[in-house]
C-alpha positions as CSV (number, residue, x, y, z in Angstrom):
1,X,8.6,-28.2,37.3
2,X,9.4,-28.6,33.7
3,X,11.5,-31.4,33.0
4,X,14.6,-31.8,30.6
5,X,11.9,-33.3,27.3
6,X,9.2,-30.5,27.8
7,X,11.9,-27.7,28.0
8,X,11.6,-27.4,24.2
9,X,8.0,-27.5,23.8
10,X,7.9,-24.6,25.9
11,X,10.4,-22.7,23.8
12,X,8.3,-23.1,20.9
13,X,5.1,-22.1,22.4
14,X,6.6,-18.6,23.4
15,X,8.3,-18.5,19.7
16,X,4.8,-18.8,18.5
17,X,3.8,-15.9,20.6
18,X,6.4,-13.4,20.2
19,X,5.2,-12.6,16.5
20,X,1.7,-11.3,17.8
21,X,3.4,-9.9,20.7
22,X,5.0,-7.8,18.4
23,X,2.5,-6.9,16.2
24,X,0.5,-6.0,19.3
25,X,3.3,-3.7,20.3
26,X,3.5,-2.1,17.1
27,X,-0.1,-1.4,16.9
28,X,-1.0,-0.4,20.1
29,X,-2.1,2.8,19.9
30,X,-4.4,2.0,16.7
31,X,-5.9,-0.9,19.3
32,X,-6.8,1.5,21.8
33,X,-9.3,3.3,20.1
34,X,-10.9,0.3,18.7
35,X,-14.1,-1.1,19.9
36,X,-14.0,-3.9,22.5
37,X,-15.0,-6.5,20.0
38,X,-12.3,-5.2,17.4
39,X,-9.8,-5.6,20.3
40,X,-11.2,-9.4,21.1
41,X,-10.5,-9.9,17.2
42,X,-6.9,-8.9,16.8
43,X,-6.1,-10.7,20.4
44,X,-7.6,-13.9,18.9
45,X,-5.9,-13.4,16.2
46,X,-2.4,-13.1,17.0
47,X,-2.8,-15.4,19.9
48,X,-3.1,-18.7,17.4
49,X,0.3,-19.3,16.5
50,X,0.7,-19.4,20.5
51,X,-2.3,-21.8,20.7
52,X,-0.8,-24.1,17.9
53,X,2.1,-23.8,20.5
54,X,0.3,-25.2,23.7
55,X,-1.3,-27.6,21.9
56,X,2.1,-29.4,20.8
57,X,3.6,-28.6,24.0
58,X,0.8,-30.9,25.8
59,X,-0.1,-33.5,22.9
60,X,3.0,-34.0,21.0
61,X,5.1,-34.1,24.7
62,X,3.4,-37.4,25.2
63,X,5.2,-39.1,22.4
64,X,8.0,-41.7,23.2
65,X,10.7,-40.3,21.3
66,X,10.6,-37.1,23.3
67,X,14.1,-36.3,22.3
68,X,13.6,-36.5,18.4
69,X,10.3,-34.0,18.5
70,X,12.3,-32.0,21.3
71,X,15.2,-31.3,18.8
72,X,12.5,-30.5,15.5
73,X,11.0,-28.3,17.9
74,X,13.9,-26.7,18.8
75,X,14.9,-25.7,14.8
76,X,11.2,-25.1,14.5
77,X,11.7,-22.4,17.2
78,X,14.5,-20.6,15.4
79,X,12.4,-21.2,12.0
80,X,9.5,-18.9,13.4
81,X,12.0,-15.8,13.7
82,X,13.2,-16.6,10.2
83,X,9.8,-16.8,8.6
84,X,8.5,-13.3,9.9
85,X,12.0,-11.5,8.6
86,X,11.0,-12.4,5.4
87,X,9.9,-9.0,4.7
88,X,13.4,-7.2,5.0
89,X,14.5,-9.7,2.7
90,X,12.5,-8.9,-0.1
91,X,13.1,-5.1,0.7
92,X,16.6,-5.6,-0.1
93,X,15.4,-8.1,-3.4
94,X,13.3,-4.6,-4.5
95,X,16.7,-3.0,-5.6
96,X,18.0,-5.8,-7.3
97,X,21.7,-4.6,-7.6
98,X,24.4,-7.3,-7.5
99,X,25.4,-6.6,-4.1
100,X,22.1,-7.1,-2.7
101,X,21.4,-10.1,-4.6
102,X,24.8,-11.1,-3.1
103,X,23.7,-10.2,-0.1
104,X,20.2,-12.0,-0.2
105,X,22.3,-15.1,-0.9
106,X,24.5,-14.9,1.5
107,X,21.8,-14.5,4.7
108,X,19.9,-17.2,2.7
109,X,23.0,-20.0,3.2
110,X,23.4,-18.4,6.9
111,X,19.6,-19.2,7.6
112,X,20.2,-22.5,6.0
113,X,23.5,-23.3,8.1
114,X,22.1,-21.9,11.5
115,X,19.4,-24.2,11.0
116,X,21.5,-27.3,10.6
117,X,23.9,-26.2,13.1
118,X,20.6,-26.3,16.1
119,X,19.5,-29.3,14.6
120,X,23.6,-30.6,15.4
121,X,23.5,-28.6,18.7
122,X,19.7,-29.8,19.7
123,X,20.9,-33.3,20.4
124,X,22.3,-32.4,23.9
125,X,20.0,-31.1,26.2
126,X,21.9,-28.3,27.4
127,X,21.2,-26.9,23.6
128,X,18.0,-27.2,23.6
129,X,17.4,-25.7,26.8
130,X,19.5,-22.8,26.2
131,X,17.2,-22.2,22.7
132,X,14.0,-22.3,24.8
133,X,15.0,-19.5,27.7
134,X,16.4,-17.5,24.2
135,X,12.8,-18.0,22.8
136,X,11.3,-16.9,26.0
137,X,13.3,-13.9,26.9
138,X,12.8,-13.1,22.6
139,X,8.9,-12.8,23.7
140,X,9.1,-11.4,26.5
141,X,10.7,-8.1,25.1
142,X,7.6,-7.2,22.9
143,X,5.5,-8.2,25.7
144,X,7.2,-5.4,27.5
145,X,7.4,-3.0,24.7
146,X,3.6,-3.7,24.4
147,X,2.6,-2.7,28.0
148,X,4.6,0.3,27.8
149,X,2.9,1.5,25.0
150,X,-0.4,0.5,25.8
151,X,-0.2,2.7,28.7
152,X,1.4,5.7,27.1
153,X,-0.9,5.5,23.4
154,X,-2.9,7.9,24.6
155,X,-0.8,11.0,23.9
156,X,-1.0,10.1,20.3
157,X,-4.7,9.7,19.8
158,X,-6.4,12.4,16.9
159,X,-7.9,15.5,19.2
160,X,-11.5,15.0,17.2
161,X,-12.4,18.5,18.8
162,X,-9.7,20.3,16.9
163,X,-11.3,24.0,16.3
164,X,-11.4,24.7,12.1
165,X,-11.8,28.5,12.7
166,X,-9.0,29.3,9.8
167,X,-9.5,33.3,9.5
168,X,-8.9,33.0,5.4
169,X,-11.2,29.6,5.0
170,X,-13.8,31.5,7.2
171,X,-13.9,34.5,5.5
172,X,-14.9,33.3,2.1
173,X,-18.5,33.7,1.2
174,X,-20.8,30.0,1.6
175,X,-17.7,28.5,3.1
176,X,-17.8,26.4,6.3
177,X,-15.1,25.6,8.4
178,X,-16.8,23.0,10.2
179,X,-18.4,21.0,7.6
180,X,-15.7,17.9,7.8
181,X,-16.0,16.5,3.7
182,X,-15.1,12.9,3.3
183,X,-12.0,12.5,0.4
184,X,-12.4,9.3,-1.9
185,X,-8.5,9.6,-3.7
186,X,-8.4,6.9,-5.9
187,X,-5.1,6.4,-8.2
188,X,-5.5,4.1,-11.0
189,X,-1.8,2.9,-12.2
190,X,-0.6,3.3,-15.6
191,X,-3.9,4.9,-17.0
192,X,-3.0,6.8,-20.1
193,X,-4.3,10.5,-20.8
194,X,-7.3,11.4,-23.1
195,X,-4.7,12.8,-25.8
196,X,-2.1,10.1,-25.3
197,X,-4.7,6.8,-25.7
198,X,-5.9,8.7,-28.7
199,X,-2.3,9.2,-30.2
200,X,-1.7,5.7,-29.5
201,X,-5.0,4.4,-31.1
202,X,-5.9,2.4,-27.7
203,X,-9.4,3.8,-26.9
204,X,-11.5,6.7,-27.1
205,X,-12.7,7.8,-23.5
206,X,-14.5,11.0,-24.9
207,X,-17.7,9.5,-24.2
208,X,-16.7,8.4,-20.4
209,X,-14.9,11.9,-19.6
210,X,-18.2,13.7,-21.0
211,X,-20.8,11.3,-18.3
212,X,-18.0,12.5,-15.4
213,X,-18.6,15.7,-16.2
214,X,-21.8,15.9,-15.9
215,X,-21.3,14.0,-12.9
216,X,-19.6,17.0,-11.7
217,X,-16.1,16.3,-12.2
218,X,-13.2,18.8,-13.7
219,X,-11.1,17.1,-16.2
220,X,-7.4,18.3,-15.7
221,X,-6.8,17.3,-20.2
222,X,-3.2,18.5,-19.9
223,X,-2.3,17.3,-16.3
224,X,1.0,15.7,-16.5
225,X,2.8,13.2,-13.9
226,X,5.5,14.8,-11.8
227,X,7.4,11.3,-12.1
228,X,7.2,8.6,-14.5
229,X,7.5,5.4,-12.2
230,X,4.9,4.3,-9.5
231,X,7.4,4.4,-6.3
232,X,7.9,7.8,-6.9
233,X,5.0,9.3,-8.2
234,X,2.4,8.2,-5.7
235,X,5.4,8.8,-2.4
236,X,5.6,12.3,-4.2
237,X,1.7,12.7,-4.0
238,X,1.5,11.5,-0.4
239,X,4.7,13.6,0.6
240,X,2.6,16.7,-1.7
241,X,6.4,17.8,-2.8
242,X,9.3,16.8,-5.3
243,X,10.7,13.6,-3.1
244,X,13.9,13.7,-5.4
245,X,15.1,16.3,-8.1
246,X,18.7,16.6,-10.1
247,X,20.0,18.1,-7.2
248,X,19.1,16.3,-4.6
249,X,21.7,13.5,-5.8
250,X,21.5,9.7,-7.2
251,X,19.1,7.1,-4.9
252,X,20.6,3.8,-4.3
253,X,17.4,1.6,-3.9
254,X,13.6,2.2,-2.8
255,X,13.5,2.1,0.7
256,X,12.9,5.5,1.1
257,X,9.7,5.5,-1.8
258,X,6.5,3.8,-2.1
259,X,5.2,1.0,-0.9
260,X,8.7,0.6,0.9
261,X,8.6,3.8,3.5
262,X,5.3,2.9,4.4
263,X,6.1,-0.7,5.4
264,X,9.0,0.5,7.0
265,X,6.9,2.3,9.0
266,X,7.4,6.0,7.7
267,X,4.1,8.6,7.7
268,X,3.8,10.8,4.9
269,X,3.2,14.2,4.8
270,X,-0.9,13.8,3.6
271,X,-1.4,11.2,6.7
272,X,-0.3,13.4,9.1
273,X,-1.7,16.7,7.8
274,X,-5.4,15.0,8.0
275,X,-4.9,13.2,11.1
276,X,-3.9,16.8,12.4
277,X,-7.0,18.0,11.1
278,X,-9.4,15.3,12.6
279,X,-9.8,12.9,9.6
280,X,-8.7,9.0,9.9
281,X,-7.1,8.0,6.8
282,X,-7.8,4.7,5.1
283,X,-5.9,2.9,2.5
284,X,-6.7,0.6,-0.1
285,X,-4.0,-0.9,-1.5
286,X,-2.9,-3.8,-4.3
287,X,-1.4,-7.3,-2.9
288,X,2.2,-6.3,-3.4
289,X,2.2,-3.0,-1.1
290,X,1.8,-4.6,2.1
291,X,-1.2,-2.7,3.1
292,X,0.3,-2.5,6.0
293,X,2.8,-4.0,8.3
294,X,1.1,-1.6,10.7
295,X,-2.1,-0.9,11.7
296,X,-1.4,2.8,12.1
297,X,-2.7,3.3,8.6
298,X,-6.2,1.3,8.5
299,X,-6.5,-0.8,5.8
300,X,-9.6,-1.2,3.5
301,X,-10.3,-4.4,1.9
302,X,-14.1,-4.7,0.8
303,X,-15.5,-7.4,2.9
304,X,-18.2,-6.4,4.9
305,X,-18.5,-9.7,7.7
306,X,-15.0,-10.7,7.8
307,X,-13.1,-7.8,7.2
308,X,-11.6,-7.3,10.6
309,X,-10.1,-10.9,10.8
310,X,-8.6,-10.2,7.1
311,X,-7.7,-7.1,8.0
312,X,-5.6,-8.2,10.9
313,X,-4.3,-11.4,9.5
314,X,-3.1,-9.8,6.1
315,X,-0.9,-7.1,8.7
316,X,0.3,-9.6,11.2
317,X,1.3,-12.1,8.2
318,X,2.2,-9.3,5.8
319,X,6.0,-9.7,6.6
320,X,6.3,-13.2,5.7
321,X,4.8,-14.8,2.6
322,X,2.0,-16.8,3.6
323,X,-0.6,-14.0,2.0
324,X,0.8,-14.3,-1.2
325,X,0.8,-18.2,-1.3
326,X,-2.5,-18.5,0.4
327,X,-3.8,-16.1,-2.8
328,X,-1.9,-18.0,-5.5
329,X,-3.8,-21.0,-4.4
330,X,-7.4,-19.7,-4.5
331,X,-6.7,-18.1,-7.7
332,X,-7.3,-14.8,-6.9
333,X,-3.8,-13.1,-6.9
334,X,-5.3,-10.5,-9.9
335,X,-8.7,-9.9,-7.9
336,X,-6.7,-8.8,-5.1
337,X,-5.6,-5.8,-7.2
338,X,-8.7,-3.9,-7.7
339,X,-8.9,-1.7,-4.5
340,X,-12.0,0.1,-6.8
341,X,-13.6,-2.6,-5.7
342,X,-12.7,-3.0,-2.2
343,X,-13.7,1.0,-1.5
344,X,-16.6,0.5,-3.1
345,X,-17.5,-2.2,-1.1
346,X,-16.4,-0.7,2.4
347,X,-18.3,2.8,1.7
348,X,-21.0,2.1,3.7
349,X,-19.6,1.4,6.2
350,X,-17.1,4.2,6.3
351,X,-20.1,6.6,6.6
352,X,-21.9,4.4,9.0
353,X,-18.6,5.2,11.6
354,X,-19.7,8.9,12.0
355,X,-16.4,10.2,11.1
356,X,-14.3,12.2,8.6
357,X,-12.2,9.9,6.4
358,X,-9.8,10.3,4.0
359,X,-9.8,6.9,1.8
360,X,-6.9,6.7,-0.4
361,X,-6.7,3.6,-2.9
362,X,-4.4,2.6,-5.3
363,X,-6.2,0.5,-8.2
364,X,-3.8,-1.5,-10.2
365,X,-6.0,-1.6,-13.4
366,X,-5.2,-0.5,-16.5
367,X,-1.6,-1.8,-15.2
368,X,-1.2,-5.4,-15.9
369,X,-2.1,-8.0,-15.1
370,X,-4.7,-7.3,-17.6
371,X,-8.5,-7.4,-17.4
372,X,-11.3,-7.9,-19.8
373,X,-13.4,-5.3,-20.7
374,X,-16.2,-7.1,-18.3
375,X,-13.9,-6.9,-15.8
376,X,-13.2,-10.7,-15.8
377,X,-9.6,-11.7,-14.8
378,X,-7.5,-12.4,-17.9
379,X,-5.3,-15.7,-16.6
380,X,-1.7,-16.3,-18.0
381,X,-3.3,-19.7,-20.0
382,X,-6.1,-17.3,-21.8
383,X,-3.4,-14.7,-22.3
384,X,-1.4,-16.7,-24.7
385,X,-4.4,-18.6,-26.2
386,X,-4.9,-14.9,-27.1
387,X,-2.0,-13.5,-27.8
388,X,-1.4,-14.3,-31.7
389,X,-4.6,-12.7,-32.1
390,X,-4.7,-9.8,-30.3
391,X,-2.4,-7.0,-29.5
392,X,-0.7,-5.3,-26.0
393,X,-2.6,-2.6,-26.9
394,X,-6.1,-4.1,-27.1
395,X,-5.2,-6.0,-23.8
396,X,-4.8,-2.3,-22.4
397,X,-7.7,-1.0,-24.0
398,X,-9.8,-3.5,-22.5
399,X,-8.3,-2.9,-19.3
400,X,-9.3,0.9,-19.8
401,X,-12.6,-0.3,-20.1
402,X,-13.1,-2.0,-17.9
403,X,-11.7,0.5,-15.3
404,X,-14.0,2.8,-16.7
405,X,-17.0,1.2,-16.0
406,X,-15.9,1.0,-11.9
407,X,-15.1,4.6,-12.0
408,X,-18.4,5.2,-12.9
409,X,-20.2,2.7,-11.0
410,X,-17.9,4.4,-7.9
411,X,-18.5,8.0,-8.8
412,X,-22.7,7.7,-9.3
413,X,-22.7,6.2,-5.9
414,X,-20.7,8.8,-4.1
415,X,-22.8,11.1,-5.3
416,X,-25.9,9.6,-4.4
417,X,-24.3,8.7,-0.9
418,X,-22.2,11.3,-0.2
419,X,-22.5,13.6,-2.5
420,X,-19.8,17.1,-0.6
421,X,-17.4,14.5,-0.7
422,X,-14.2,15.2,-2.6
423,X,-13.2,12.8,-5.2
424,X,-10.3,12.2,-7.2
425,X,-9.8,9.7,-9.8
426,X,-5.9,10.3,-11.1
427,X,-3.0,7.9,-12.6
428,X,0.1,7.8,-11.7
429,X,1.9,7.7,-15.2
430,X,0.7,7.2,-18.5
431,X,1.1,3.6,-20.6
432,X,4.7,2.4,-21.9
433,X,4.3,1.2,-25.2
434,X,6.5,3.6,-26.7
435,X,8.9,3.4,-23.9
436,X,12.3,1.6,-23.8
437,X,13.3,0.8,-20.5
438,X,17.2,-0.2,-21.3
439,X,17.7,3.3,-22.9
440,X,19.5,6.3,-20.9
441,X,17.3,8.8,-19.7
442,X,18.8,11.7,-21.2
443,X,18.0,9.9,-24.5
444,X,14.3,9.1,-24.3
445,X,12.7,10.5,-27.4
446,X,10.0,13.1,-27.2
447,X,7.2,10.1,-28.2
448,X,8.3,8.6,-24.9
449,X,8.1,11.4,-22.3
450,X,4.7,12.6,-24.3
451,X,3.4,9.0,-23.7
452,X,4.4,8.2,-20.1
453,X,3.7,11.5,-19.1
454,X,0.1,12.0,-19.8
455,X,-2.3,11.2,-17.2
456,X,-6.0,11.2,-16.2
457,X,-6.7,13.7,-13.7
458,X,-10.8,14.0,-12.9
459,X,-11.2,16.1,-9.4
460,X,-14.8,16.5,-7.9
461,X,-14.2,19.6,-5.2
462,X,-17.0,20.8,-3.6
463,X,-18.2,24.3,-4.8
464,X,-16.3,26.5,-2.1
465,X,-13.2,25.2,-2.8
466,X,-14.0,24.6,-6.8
467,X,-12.2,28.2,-7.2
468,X,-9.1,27.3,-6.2
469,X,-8.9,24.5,-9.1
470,X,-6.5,25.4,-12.0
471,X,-6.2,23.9,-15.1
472,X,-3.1,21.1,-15.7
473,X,-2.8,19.9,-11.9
474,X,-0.5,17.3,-11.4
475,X,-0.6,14.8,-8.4
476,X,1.6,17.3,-6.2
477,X,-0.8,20.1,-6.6
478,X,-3.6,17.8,-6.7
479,X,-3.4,16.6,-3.4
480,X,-2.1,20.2,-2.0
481,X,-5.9,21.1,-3.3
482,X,-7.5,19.0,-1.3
483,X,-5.9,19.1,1.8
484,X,-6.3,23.0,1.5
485,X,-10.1,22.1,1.1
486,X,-10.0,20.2,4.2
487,X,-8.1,22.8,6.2
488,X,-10.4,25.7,4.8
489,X,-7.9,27.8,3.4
490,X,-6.5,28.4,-0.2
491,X,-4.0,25.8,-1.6
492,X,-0.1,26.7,-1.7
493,X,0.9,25.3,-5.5
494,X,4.4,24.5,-6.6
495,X,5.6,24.5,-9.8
496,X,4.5,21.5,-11.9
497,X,7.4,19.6,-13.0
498,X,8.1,16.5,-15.2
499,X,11.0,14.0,-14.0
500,X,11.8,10.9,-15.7
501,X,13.4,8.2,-14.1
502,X,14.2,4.2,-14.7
503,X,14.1,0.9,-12.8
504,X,16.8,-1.3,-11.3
505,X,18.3,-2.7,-14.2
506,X,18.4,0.8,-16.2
507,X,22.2,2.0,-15.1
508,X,20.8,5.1,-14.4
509,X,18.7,3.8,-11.8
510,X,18.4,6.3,-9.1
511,X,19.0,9.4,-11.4
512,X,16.3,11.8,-12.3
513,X,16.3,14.1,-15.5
514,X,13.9,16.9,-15.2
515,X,11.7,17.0,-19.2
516,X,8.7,19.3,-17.9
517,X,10.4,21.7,-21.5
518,X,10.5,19.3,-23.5
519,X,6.1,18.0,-22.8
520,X,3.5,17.9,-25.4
521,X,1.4,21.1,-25.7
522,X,-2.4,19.7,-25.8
523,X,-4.3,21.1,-28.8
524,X,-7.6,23.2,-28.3
């Protein structure tokens, strides 16, 4: 029988589970198909906060002033739910408007008064009893939610005997069906194109582009972005269509657009096309996209031993911000940035599962933070030191680089390891130096759309679907190339278009003015 002191310690301890309950529930399905010990990993994993729960529940119970840790306990329990809804917070923080800033503050005093008013209400015991059955029912909901879809997952799983007999992929001469080619789809943000970086006296990448080439790579030289801004670009390239145009009317915030949909759950349109086709999909991803509040997307991060406890561990603390603290700490918030690196590192071991896999990473590099041109990280101290002597633009030309030496260093070993894979290596806007943010969009000069608009675009495709590449592909059509490749048939392009669009504190933020008239025409 638990008595009126230990009543509290037992709230906590199923507090403490109910976030790994949850995150179990959420993730079932990916579980399921996971190896035993990959199971035994995540349940170890989300069972410690439940573990630190027991073991105050049957050391710190033994205390004399059993009332006093009873009633921290008690605000502790509410605490937990606080700290993992963290992450809706800082969705609302993402669109900065004065109403949600309003509102941030506002749930910010609640969570500050409901915490003193349990700490009032904890000194009788009927309070603190009343919290604990609350923290035990709370638990016991995503314990329930987790059995049901634990039993049910397997209706969702990816049918890996899918038949690829496509009648038009079938029919073209050397072309096979069946032959599953693994897609490495790397988007490095803010990398400037070849014309652009020259115009703007940042670096010349003639000698880079030429070794691609003959690493067999097509250069798309007058690819343009479809959007100007990273939430919608790279949403627009995983939905492979125009996410918002002039007529589709004014956005209020980015829930809906990159990284946000994704922690909120949503699939895009590439994830479930190559699931559909027998493919997992991967993603590697910078610290600030939450790779991933879900496991249904897999998550790459480059370490070879441990990578299944950080893989778990950054998604089960991913909606609070423990991750971000923890890296602040070590030093190694920029590091955490180059998902080059981490798919480079994981490679192996992608191939090693026997599987067609579509890895899709998002490199932050050239975007700041800065890099050196050894790829060293460029620290805020060392960045003033160095700023009365050098320029923005030689920081981004380092950056360039430096990012060029990883795309390299990535391509060659693709090719020597998996060499019918399809590659990509494509920004998602061009550089900003030019650019001024405050201004309308209907009066950005033409220096401005010419600048941000020019991107890199290098595509490897493997000879039977080389045909179908046309010159100028932007990210939409990019992507509808290789899925097409994939499903063995011949892409369905759209029209490339050019949007331009601002951020939060621009008052035309959620607008969209269409410039694809207005681009530069690349000289022969």
């Amino acid at each position: 029988m638990i008595d009126k002191y230990r009543m509290p310690f037992v709230g906590y301890a199923f507090a403490c589970l109910a976030p790994g309950l949850a995150f179990l529930a959420d993730n079932a399905a990916e579980f399921q198909g996971a190896a035993s010990s990959g199971r035994l990993v995540i349940l170890s994993l989300c069972g410690l906060m439940w573990l630190l729960g027991l073991v105050v529940v049957v050391i710190v119970a033994g205390f004399k002033n059993r009332c006093a840790v009873g009633r921290l306990l008690t605000v502790g329990t509410v605490g937990v739910f606080l700290v993992f809804s963290q992450r809706e917070f800082r969705l609302w923080l993402l669109a900065a408007t004065p109403s949600r800033v309003i509102f941030f503050c506002v749930s910010l005093l609640v969570s500050v008064s409901l915490l003193s008013l349990v700490w009032r209400l904890s000194r009788h015991e009927a309070a603190r009893s009343w919290f604990a059955i609350l923290a035990i029912i709370a638990a016991a909901i995503p314990a329930g939610r987790l059995v049901w879809i634990a039993t049910t997952a397997h209706t969702a799983a990816v049918d890996t005997s899918l038949s690829w007999a496509d009648p038009v992929g079938a029919s073209r001469p050397g072309f096979d069906a069946r032959t599953r080619r693994n897609v490495y789809y790397v988007i490095v943000d803010g990398y400037a194109g070849r014309g652009s970086l020259k115009r703007n006296q940042v670096a010349d990448i003639g000698p880079f582009l030429e070794e691609m080439r003959g690493t067999g790579y097509d250069l798309m030289d007058s690819a343009r972005t479809n959007y100007v801004t990273t939430f919608l670009s790279i949403m627009a390239t995983l939905q492979m269509d125009y996410v918002v145009t002039e007529q589709s009317g004014r956005f209020s915030d980015r829930s809906g657009l990159f990284p946000n949909a994704l922690e909120n759950g949503a699939v895009p349109r590439v994830i479930s096309e190559v699931r559909a086709t027998g493919y997992d999909f991967f993603f590697a991803v910078p610290r600030d996209t939450a790779c991933q509040t879900r496991l249904e997307i897999n998550c790459l991060n480059g370490i070879s031993d441990l990578g299944a406890y950080w893989q778990v561990a950054q998604a089960f603390l991913a909606s609070t911000k423990i991750p971000q603290m923890a890296r602040m700490l070590s030093g190694h918030a920029s590091m955490s940035s180059d998902a080059i690196a981490a798919l480079s590192a994981s490679m192996d071991s992608l191939i090693r599962r026997g599987r067609p896999f579509f890895a899709f990473a998002h490199n932050m590099s050239p975007h700041p933070p800065y890099r050196r041109a050894d790829c060293s990280v460029l620290p805020d101290a060392d960045r003033e030191a160095d700023g009365q002597q050098i320029g923005r633009r030689e920081y981004y030309g380092n950056a360039i680089r430096c990012v060029n030496a990883e795309i390299l260093a990535l391509a060659h070993s693709i090719h020597d390891r998996d060499p019918e894979a399809i590659v990509v290596f494509q920004s998602d806007h061009g550089s900003d130096f030019d650019v001024d943010w405050s201004r309308p969009i209907q009066s950005w000069s033409d220096a401005a759309i010419d600048e941000r608009s020019d991107i890199l675009n290098l595509i490897h495709m493997p000879e039977p679907c080389r045909g179908w590449v046309r010159p100028g592909l932007s990210q939409i059509n990019t992507m509808r190339l290789v899925v097409a490749c994939l499903q063995g048939r011949p892409p369905v392009y759209v029209e490339d278009r050019t949007f331009l669009n601002v951020y939060e504190q621009n008052p035309d933020f959620g607008l969209v003015c269409e410039v694809t008239g207005r681009l530069h025409k690349p000289q022969e």
